[in-house]
N, C-alpha and C positions, 0 to 999 in steps of 0.2 A: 124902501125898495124891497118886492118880496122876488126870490128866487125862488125857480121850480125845485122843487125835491131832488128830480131826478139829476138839474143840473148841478145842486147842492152836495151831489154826492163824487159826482166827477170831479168837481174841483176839490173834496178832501181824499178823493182815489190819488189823483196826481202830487198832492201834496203830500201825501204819504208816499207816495213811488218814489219821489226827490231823498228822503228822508236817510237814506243808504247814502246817497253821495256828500251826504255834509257831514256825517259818521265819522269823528277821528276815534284812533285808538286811546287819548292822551296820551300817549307815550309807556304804555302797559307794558312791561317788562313779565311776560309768563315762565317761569321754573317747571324744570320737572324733578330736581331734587328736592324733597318733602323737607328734610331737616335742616336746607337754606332756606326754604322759603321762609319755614317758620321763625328762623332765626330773624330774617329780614323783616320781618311783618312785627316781632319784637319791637326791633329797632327804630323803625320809624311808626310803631303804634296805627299801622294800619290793619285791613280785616283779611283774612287768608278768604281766596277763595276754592274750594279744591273741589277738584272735577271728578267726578267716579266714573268709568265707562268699562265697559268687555265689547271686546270683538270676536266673536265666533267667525 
């Protein structure tokens, strides 16, 4: 079965659009104290991830 290109694209457009709605957080607990997070990320041997941003 060949499909047109163009229809082949629409159907991973939409597929991709869906992609947001089936998005859970797993249950991400975000900190904004530095020196729990790190403590907790010890703890249970997982990875920090730490945000840098400025708002002007």
């Amino acid at each position: 079965m060949k499909v047109p290109m163009q229809k082949l694209r629409l159907i991973i457009l939409a597929v991709l659009a869906c992609v947001p709605l089936l998005a859970d957080d797993g249950g991400v607990t975000w900190l904004s104290d530095y020196k729990a997070a790190i403590r907790l990320a010890r703890q249970t041997h997982q990875p920090l991830l730490v945000e840098f941003r400025c708002e002007a």
